[in-house]
PDB file of N, H, CA, C and O in Angstrom:
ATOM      1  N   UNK A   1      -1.222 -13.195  33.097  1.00  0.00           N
ATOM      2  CA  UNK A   1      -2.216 -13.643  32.138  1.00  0.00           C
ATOM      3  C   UNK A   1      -1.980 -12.992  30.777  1.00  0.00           C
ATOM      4  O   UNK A   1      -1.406 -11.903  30.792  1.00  0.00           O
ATOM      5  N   UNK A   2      -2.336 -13.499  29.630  1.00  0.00           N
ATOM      6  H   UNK A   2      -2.802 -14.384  29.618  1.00  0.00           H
ATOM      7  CA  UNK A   2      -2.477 -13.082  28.348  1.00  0.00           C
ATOM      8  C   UNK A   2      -3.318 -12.505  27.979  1.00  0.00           C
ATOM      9  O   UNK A   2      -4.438 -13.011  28.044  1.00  0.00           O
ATOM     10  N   UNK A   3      -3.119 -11.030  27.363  1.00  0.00           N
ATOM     11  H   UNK A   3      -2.209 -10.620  27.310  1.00  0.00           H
ATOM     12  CA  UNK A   3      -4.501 -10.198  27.452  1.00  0.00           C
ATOM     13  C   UNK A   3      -5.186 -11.016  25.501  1.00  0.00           C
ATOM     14  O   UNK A   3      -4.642 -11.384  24.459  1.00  0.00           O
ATOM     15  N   UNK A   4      -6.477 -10.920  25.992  1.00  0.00           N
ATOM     16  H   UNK A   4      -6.919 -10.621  26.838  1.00  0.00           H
ATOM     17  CA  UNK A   4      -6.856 -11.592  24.336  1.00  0.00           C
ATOM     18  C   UNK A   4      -6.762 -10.636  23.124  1.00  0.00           C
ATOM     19  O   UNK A   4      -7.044  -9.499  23.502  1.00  0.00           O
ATOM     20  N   UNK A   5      -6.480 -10.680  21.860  1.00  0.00           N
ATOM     21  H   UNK A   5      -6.251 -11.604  21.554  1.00  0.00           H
ATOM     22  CA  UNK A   5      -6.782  -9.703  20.647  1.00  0.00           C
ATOM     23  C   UNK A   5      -7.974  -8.928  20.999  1.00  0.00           C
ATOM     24  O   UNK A   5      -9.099  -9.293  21.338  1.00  0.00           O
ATOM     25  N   UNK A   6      -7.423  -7.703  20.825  1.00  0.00           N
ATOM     26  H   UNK A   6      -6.509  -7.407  20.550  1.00  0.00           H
ATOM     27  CA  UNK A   6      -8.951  -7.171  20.350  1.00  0.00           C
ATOM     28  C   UNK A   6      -8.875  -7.375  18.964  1.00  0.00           C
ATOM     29  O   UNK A   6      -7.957  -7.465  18.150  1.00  0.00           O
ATOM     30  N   UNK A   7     -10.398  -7.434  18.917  1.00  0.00           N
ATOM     31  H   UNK A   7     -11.144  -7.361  19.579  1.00  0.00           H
ATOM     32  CA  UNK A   7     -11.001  -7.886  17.253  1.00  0.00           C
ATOM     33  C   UNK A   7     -11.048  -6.275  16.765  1.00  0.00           C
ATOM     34  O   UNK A   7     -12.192  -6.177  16.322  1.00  0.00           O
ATOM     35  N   UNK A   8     -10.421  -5.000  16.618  1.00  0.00           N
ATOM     36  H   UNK A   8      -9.492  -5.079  16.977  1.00  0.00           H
ATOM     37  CA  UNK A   8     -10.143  -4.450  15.961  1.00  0.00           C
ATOM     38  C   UNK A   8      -8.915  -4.320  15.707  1.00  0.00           C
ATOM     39  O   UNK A   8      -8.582  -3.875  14.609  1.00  0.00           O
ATOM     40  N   UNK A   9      -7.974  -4.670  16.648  1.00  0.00           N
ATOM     41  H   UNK A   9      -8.244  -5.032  17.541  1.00  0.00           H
ATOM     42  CA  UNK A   9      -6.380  -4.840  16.350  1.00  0.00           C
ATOM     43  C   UNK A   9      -6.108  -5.544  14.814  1.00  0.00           C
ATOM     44  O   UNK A   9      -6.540  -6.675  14.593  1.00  0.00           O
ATOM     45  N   UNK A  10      -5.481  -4.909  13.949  1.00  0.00           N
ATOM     46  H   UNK A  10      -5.130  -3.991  14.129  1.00  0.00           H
ATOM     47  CA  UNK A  10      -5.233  -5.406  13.041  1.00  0.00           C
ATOM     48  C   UNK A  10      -3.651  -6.032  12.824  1.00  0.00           C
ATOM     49  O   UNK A  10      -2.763  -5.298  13.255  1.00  0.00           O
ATOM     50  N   UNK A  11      -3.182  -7.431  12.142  1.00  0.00           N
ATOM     51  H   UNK A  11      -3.904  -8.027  11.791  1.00  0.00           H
ATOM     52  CA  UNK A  11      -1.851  -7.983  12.041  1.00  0.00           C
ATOM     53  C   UNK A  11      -1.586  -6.983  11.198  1.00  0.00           C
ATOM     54  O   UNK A  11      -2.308  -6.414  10.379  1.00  0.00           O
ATOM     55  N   UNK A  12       0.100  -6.759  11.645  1.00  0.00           N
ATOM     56  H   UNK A  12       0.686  -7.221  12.311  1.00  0.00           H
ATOM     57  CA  UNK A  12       1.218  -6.121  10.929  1.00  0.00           C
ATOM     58  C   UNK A  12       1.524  -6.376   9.916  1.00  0.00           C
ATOM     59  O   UNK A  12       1.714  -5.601   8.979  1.00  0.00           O
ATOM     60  N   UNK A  13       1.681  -8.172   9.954  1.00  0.00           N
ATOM     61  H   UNK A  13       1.526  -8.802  10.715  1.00  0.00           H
ATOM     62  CA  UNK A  13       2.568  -8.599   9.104  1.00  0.00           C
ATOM     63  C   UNK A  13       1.937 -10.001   8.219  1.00  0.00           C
ATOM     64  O   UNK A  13       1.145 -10.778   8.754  1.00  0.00           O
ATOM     65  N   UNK A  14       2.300 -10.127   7.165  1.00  0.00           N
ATOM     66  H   UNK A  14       2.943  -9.496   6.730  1.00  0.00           H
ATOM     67  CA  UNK A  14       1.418 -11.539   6.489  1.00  0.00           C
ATOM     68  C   UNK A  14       2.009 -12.582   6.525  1.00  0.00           C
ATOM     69  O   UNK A  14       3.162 -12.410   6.920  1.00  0.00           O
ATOM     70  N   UNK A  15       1.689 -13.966   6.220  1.00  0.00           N
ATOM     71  H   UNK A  15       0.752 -14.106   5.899  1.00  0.00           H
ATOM     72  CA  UNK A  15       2.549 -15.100   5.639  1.00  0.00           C
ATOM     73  C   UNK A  15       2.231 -15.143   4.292  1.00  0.00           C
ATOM     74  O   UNK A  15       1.250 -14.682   3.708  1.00  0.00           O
ATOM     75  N   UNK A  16       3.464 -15.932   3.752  1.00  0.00           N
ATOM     76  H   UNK A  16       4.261 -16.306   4.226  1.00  0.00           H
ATOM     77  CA  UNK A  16       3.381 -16.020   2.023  1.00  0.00           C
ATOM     78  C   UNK A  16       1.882 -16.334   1.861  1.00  0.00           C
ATOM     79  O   UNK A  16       1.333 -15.495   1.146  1.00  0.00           O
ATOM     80  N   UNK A  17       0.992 -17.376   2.352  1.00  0.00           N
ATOM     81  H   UNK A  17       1.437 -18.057   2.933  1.00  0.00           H
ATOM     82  CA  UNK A  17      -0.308 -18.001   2.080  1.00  0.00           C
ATOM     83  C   UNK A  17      -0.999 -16.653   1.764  1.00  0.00           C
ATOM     84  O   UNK A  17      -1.633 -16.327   0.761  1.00  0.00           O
ATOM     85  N   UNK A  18      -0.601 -15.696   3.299  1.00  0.00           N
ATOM     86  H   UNK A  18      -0.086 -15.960   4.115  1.00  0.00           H
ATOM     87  CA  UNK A  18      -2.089 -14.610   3.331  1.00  0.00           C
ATOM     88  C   UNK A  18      -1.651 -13.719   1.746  1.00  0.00           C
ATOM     89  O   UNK A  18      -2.410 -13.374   0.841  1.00  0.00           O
ATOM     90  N   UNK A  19      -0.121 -13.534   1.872  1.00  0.00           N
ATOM     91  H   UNK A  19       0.496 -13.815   2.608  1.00  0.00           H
ATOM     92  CA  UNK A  19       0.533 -12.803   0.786  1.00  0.00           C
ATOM     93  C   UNK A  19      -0.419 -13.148  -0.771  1.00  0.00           C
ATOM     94  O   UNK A  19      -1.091 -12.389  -1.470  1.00  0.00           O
ATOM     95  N   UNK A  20      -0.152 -14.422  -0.885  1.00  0.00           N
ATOM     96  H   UNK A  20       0.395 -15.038  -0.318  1.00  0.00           H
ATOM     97  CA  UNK A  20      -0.865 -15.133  -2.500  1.00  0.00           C
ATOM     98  C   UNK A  20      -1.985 -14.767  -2.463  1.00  0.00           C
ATOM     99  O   UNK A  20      -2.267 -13.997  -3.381  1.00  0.00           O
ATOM    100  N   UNK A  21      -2.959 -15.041  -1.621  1.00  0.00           N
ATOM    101  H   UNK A  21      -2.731 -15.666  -0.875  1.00  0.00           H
ATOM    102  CA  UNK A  21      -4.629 -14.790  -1.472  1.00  0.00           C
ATOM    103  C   UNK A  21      -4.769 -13.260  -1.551  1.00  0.00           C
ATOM    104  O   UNK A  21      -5.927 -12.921  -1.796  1.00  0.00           O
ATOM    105  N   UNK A  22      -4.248 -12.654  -1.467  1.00  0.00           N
ATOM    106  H   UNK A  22      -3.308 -12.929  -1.268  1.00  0.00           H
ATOM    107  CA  UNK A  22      -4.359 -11.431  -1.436  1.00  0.00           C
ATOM    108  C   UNK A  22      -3.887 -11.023  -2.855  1.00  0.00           C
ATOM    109  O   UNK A  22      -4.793 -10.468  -3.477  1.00  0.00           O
ATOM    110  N   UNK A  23      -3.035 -11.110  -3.359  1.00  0.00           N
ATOM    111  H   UNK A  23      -2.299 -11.560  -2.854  1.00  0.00           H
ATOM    112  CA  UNK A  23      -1.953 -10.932  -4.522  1.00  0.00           C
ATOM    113  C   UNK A  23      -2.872 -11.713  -5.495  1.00  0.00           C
ATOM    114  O   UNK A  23      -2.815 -11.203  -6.614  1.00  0.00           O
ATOM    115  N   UNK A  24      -3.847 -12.975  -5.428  1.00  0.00           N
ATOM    116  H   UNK A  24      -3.894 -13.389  -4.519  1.00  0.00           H
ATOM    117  CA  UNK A  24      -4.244 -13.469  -6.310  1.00  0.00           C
ATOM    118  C   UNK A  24      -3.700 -14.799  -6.931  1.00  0.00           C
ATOM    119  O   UNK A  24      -4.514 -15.549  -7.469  1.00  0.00           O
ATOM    120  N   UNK A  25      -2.051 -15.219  -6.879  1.00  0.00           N
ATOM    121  H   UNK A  25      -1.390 -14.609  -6.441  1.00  0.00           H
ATOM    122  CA  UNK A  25      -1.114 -15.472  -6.794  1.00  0.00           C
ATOM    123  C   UNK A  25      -1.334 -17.294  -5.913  1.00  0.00           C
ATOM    124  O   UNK A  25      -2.114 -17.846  -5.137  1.00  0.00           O
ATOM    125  N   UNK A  26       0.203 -17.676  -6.856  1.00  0.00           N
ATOM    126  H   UNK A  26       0.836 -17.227  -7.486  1.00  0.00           H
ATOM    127  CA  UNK A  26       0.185 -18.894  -5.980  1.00  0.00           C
ATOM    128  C   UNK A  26       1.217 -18.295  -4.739  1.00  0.00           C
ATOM    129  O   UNK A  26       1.633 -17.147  -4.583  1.00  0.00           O
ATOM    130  N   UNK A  27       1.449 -19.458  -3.968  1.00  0.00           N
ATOM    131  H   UNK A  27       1.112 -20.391  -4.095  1.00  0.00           H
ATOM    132  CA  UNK A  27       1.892 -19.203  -2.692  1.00  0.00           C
ATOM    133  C   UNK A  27       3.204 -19.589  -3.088  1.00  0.00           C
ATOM    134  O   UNK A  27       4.033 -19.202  -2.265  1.00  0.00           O
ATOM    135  N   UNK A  28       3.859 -20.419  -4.372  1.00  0.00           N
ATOM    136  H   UNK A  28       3.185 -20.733  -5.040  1.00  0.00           H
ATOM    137  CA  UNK A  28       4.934 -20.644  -5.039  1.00  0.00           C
ATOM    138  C   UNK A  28       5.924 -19.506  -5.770  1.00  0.00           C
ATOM    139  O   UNK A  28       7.125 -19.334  -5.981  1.00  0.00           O
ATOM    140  N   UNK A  29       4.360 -18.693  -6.074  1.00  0.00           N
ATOM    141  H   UNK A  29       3.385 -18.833  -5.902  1.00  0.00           H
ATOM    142  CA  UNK A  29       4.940 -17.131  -6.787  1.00  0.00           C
ATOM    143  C   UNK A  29       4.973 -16.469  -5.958  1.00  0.00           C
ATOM    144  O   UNK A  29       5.396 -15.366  -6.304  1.00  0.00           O
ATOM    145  N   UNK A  30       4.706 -16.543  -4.814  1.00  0.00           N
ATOM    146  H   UNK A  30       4.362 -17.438  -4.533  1.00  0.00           H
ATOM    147  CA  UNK A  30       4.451 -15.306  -3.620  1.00  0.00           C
ATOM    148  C   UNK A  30       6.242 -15.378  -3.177  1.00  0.00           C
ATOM    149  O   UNK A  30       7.133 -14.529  -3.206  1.00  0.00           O
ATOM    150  N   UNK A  31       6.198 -16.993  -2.730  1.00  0.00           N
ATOM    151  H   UNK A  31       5.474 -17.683  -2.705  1.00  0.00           H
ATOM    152  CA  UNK A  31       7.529 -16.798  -2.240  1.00  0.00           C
ATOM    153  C   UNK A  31       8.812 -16.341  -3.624  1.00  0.00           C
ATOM    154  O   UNK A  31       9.675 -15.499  -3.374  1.00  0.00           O
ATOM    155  N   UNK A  32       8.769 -16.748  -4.445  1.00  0.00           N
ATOM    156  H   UNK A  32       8.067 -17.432  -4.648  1.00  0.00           H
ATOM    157  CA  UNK A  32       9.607 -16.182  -5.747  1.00  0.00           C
ATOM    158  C   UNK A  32       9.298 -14.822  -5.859  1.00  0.00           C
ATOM    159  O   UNK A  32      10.356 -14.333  -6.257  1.00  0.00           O
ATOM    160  N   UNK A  33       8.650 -14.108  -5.770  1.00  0.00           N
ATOM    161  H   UNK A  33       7.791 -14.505  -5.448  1.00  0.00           H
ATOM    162  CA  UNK A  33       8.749 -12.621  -5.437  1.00  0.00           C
ATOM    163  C   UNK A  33       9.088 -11.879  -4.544  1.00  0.00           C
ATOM    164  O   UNK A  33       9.054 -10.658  -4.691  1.00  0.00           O
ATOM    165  N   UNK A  34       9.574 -12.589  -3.183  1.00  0.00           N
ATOM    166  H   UNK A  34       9.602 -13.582  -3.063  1.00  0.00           H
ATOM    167  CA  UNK A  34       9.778 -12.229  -2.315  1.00  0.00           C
ATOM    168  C   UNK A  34      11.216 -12.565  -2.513  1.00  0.00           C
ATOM    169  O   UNK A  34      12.052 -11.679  -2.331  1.00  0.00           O
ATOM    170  N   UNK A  35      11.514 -13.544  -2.802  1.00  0.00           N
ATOM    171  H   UNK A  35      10.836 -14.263  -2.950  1.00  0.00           H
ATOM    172  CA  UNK A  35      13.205 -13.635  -3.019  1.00  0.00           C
ATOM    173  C   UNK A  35      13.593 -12.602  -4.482  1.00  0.00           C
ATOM    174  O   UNK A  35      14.687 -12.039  -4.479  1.00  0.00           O
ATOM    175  N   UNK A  36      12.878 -12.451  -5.396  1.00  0.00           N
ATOM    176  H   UNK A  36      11.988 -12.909  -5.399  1.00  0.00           H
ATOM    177  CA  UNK A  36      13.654 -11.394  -6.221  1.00  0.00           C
ATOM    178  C   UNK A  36      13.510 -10.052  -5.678  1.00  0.00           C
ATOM    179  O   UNK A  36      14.452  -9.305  -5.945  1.00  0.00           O
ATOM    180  N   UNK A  37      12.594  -9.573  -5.002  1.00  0.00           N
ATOM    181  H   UNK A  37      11.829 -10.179  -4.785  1.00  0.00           H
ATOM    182  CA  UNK A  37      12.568  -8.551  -4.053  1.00  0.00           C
ATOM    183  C   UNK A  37      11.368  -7.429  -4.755  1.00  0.00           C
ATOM    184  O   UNK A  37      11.357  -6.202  -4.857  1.00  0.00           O
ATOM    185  N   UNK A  38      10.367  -8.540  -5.178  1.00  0.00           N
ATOM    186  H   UNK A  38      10.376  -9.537  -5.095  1.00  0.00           H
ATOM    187  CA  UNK A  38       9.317  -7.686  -5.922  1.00  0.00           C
ATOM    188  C   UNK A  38       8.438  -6.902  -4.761  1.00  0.00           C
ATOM    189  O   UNK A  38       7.457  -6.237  -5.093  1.00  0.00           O
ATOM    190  N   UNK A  39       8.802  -7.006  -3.542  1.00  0.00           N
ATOM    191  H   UNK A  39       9.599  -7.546  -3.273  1.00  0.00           H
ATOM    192  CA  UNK A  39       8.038  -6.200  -2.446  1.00  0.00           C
ATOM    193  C   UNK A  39       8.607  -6.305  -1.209  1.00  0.00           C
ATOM    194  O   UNK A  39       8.500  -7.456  -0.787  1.00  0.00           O
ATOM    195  N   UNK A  40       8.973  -5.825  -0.722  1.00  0.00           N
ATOM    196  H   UNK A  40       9.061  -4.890  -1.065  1.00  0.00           H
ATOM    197  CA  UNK A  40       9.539  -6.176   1.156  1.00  0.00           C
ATOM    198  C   UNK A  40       9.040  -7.212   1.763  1.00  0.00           C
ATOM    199  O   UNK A  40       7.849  -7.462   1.953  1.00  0.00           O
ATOM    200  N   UNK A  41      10.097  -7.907   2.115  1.00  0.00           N
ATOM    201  H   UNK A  41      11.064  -7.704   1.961  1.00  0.00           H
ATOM    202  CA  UNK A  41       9.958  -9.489   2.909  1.00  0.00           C
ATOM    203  C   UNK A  41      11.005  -9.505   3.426  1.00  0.00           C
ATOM    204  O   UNK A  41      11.935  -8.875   2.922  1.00  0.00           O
ATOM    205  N   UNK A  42      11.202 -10.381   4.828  1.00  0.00           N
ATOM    206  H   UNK A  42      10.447 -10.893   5.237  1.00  0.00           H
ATOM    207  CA  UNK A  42      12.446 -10.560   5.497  1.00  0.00           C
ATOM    208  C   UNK A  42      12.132 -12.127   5.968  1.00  0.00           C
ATOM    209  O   UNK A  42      10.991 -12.578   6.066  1.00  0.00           O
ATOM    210  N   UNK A  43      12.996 -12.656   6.162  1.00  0.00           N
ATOM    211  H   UNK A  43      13.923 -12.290   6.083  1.00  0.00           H
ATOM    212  CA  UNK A  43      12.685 -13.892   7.253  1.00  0.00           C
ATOM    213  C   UNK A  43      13.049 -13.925   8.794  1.00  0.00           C
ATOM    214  O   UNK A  43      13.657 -12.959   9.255  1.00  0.00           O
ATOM    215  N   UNK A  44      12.781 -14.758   9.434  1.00  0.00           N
ATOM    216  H   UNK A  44      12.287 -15.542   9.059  1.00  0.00           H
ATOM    217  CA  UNK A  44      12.057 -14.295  10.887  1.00  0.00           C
ATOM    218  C   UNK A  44      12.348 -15.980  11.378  1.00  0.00           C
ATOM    219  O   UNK A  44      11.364 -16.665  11.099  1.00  0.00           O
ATOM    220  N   UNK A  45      13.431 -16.750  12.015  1.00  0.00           N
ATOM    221  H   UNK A  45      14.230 -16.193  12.241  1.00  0.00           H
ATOM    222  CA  UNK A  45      13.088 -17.673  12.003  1.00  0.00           C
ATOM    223  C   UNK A  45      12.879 -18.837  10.549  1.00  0.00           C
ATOM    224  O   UNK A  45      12.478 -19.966  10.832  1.00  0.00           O
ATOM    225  N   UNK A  46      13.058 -18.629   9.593  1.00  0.00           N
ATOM    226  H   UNK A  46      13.384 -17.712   9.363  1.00  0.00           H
ATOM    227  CA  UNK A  46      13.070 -19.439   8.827  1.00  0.00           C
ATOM    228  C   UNK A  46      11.504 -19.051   8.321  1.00  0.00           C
ATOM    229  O   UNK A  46      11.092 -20.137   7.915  1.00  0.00           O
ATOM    230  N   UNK A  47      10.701 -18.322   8.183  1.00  0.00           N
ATOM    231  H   UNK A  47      11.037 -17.440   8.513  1.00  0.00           H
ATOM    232  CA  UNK A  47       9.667 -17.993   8.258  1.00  0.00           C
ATOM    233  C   UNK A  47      10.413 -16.576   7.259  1.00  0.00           C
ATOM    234  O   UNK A  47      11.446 -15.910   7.330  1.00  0.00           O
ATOM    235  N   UNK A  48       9.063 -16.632   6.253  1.00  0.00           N
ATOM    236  H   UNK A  48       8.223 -17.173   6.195  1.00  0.00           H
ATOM    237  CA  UNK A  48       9.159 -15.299   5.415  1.00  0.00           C
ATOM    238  C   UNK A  48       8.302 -14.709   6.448  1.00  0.00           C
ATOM    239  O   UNK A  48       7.535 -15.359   7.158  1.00  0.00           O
ATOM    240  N   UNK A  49       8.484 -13.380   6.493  1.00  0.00           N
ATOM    241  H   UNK A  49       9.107 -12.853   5.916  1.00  0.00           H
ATOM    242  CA  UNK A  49       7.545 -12.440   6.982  1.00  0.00           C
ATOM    243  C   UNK A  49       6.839 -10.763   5.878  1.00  0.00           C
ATOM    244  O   UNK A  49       7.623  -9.834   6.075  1.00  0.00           O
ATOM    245  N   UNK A  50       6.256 -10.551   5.398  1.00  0.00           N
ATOM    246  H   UNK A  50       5.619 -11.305   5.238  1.00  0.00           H
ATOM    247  CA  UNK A  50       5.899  -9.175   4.549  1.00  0.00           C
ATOM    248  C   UNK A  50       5.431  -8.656   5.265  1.00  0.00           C
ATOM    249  O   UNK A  50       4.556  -9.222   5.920  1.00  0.00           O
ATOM    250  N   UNK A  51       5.743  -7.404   5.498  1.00  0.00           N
ATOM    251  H   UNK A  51       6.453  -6.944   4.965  1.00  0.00           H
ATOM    252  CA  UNK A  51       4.939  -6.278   6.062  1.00  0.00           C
ATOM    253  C   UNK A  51       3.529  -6.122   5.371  1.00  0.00           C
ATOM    254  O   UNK A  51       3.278  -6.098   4.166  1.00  0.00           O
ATOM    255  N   UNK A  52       2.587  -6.011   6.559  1.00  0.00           N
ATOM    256  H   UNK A  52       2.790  -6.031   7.537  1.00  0.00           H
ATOM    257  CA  UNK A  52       1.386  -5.146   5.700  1.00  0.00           C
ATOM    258  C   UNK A  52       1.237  -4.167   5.127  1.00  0.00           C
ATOM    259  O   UNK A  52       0.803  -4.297   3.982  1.00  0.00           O
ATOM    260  N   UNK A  53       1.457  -3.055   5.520  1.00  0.00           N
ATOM    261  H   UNK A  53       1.810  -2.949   6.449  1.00  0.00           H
ATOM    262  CA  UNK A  53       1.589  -1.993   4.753  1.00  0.00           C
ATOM    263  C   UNK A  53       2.418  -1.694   3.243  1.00  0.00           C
ATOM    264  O   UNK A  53       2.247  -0.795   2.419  1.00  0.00           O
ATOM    265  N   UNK A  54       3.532  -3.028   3.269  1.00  0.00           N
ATOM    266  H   UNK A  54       3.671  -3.758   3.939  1.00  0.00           H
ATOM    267  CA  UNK A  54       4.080  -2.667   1.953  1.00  0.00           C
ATOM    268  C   UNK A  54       2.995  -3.613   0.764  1.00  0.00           C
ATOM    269  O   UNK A  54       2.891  -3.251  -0.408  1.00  0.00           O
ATOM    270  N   UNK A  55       2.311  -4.754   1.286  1.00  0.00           N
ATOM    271  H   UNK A  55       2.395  -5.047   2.239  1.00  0.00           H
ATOM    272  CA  UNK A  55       1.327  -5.213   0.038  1.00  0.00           C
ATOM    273  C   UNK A  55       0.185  -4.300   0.316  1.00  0.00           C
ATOM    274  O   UNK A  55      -0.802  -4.591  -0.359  1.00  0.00           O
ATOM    275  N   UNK A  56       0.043  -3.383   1.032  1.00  0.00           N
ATOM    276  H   UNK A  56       0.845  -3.147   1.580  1.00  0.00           H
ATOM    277  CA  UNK A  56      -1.395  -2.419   1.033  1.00  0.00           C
ATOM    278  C   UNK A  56      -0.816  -1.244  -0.526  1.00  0.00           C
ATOM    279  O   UNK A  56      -1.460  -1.089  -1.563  1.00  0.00           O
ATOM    280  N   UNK A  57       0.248  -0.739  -0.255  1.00  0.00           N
ATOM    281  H   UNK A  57       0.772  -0.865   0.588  1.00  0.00           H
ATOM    282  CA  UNK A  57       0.677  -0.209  -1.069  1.00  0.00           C
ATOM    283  C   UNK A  57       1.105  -0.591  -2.068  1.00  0.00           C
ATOM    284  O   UNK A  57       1.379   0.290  -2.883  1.00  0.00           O
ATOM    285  N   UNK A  58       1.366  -2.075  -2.486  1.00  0.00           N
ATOM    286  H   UNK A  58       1.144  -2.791  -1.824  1.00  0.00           H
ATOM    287  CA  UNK A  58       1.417  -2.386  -4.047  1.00  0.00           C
ATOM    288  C   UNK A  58       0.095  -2.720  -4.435  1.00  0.00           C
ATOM    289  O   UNK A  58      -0.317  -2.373  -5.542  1.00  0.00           O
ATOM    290  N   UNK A  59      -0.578  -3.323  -3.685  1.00  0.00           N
ATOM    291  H   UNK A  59      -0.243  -3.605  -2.785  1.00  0.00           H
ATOM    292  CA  UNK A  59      -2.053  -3.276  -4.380  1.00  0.00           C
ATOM    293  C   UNK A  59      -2.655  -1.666  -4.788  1.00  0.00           C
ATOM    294  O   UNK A  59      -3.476  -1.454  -5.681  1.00  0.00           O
ATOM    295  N   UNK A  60      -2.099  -0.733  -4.002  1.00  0.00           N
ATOM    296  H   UNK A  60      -1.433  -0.905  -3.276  1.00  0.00           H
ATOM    297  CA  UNK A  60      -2.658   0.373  -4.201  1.00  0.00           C
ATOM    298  C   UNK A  60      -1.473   1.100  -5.536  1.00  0.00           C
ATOM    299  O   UNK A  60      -1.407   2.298  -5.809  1.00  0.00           O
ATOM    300  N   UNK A  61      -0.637  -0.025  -6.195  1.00  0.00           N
ATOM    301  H   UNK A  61      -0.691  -0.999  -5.973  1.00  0.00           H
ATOM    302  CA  UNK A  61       0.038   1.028  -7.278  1.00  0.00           C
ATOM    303  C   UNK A  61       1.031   1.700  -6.770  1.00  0.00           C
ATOM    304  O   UNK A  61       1.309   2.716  -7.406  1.00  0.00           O
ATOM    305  N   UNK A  62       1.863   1.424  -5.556  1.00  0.00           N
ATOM    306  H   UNK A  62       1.637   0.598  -5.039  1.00  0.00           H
ATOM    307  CA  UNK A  62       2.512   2.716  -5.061  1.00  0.00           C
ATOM    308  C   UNK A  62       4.191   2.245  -4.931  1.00  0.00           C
ATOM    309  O   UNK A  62       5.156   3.008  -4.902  1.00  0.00           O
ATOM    310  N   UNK A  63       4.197   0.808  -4.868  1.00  0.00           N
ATOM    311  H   UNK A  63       3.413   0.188  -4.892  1.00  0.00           H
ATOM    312  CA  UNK A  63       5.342  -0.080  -5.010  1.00  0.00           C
ATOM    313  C   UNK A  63       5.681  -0.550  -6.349  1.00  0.00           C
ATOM    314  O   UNK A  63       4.742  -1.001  -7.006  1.00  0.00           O
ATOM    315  N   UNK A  64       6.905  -0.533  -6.912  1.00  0.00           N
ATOM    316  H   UNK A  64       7.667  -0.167  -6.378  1.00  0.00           H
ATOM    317  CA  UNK A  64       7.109  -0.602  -8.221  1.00  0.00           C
ATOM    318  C   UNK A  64       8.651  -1.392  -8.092  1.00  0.00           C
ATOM    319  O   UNK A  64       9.612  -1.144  -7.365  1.00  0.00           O
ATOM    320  N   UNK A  65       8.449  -2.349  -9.036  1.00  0.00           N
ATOM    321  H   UNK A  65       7.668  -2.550  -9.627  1.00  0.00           H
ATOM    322  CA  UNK A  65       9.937  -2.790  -8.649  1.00  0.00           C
ATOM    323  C   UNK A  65      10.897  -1.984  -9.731  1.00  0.00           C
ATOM    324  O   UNK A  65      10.588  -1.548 -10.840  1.00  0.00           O
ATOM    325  N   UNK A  66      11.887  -1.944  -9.187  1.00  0.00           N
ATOM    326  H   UNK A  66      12.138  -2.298  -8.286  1.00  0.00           H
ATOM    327  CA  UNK A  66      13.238  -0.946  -9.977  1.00  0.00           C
ATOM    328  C   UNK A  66      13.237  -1.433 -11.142  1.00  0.00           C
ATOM    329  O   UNK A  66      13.697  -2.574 -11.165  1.00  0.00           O
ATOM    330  N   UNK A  67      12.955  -1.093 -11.980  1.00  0.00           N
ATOM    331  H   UNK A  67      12.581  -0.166 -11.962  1.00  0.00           H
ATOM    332  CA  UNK A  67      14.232  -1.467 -13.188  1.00  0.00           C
ATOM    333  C   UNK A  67      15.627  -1.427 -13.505  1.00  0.00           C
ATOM    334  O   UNK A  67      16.292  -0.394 -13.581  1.00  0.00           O
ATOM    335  N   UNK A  68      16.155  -2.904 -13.734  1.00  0.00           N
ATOM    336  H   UNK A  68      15.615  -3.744 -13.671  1.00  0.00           H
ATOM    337  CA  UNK A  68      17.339  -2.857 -13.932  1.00  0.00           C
ATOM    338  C   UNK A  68      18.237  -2.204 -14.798  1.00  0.00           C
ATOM    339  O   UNK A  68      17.903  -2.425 -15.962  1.00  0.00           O
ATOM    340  N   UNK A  69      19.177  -1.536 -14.720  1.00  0.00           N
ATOM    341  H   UNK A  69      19.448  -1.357 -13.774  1.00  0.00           H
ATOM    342  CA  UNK A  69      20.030  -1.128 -15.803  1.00  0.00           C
ATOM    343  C   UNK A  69      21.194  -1.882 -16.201  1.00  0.00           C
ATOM    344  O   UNK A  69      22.112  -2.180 -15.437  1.00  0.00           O
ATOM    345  N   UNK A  70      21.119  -2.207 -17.534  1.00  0.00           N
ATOM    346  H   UNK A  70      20.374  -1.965 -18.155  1.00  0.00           H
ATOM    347  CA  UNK A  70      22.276  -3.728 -18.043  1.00  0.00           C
ATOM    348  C   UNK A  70      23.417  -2.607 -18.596  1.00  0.00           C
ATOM    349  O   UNK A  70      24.478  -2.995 -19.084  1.00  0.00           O
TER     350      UNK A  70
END
């Protein structure tokens, strides 16, 4: 049998949608930030995947994207 969620278990990981709503963001810019590498994302299946913890920490100021040197 499948044990059910507990309703305090929290997801790991977001989709671009949860990514934008959160970010404020379209879900067009979510994924374009994820391909320039404005925050940790991988794909999974053809599926972007973001960690939670890395948009907990750019909302919190703590993720910064590099600056390039030309």
């Amino acid at each position: 049998m499948f044990k059910q969620k507990d309703e305090k278990e929290e997801k790991q990981t977001l989709s671009m949608p949860e990514v934008a709503k959160l970010l404020g963001i379209s879900v067009k810019t979510a994924y374009e930030g994820a391909k320039r590498g404005d925050y940790p994302a991988f794909k999974i299946m053809g599926r972007w995947i973001v960690p939670k913890p890395a948009i907990d920490k750019l909302l919190a100021g703590e993720i910064r994207k590099s600056e390039k040197n030309d």
